[in-house]
Phi, psi and omega in degrees: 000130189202152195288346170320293210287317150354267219287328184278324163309341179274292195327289175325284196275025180258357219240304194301295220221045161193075156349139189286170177258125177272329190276335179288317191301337182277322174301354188233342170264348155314279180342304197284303190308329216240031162070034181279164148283114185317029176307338193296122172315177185282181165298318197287314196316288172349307197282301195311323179308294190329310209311312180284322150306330160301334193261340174274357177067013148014097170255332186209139184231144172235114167271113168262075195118085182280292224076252204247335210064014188326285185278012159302289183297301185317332157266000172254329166328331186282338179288143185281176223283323189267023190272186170182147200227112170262132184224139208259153190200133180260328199246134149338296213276318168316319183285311169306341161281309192320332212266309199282359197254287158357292204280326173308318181288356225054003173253041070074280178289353146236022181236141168252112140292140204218112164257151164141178187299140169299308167320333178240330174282314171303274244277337178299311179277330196286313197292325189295321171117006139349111176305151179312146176273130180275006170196156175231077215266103180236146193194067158244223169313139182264240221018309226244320204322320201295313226292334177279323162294356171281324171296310181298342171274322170301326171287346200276199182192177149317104193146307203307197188191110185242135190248163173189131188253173181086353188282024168245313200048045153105022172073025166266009161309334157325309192271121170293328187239050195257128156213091156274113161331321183264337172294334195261309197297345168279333177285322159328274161332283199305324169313293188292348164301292179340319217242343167241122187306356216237355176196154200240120180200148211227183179200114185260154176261141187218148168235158188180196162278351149273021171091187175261112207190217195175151170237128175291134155232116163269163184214121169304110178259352194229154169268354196233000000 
C-alpha cells in the first residue's frame, strides 16, 4: 500500500461520485494563488461532511478552522435557506480569502466569518447568547483540540455532532511519549473523548490523497 495507490483510489472515487465543481475548484485554486497552505479536506472528504449535515437535518453549524473556506462551502451547501453557519480564522489574510471564496459560492447570506484566535472568539460566542449549534467541526491547531472540545460541549445541546479532523496524524497518535505539540493535543483530545459521560464517540483511520490520518465523530447525548 503506497500513497501512489492512495491517491488514484481518491482520483477513482471523486471522478465516480463528485462531479467536478467549477466553484469549489475555484476556492482551492484562490487558496493556492494566495500561498495557503494545503491543509483543506479532500473533495471526498468535503462531501461526507455536507452528507452528515444533511442526514443530522443540520441548521447551524460552528466551524473551528476556515482556512481558504474550502470545507466551508461544503458545509454550508447542507443548510436550509434560514440556517447559518459561523466559522473562526485566526489569520486575517485566510480569512479574507474564505470570505471571497464564499461569496464567490453564493452562500454569503448564511456564513459568518470571524476573526481572531479561536481560544477567544468561543468564548465570545458563548457570552452573545447563541443557541446550540447542531454540528461542530473542528479542524484548527491540534495543540488546541481539549481546549476546543471544552467549547464545543459547552456550545453543543443533545443531539449535536461534534466532528474533529486530523486524530491519527500519519499514526503517530500512538506514540505516548511523542513530542510533536499537535500529537500530543489530538491524544489529549482523543482522551478527553474516551472520558466524557456526555457523548458517544468513535474515531475512523482514512487514507487518501491527504496521507494518512483519520476523524472523531461524537454524538452529544446528555445536555449536563
Amino acid at each position: 500500500m503506497t500513497q501512489e495507490l492512495w491517491t488514484e483510489v481518491d482520483r477513482y472515487i471523486t471522478d465516480l461520485l463528485i462531479p467536478s465543481d467549477p466553484v469549489l475548484d475555484a476556492a482551492l485554486q484562490a487558496s493556492d494563488a494566495a500561498g495557503l497552505p494545503p491543509h483543506n479536506v479532500s473533495p471526498n472528504q468535503g462531501k461526507l461532511l455536507m452528507l452528515l449535515a444533511l442526514i443530522h437535518k443540520t441548521r447551524t453549524i460552528l466551524e473551528i478552522g476556515t482556512l481558504g473556506g474550502y470545507s466551508t462551502i461544503w458545509l454550508a451547501r447542507a443548510l436550509p435557506s434560514d440556517g447559518h453557519l459561523i466559522t473562526l480564522e485566526s489569520n486575517p489574510k485566510h480569512a479574507q480569502v474564505a470570505r471571497e471564496n464564499i461569496n464567490r459560492a453564493g452562500l454569503a447570506h448564511l456564513v459568518e466569518v470571524r476573526v481572531g484566535r479561536a481560544i477567544e472568539t468561543l468564548p465570545q460566542l458563548a457570552k452573545e447568547g447563541y443557541n446550540p449549534f447542531d454540528l461542530i467541526f473542528i479542524d484548527a491547531d491540534k495543540p488546541s483540540n481539549p481546549e476546543y472540545f471544552a467549547w464545543a460541549l459547552k456550545l453543543s445541546r443533545r443531539g449535536s455532532l461534534i466532528i474533529a479532523d486530523n486524530v491519527v496524524r500519519n499514526g503517530s497518535v500512538i506514540e505516548a511519549n511523542s513530542d510533536d505539540p499537535s500529537v500530543q493535543g489530538v491524544r489529549r483530545f482523543n482522551e478527553l473523548l474516551a472520558h466524557e459521560p456526555r457523548v458517544s464517540a468513535t474515531a475512523i483511520q482514512t487514507v487518501g490523497n491527504k496521507g494518512y490520518d483519520g476523524f472523531a465523530i461524537a454524538l452529544v447525548t446528555s445536555d449536563n
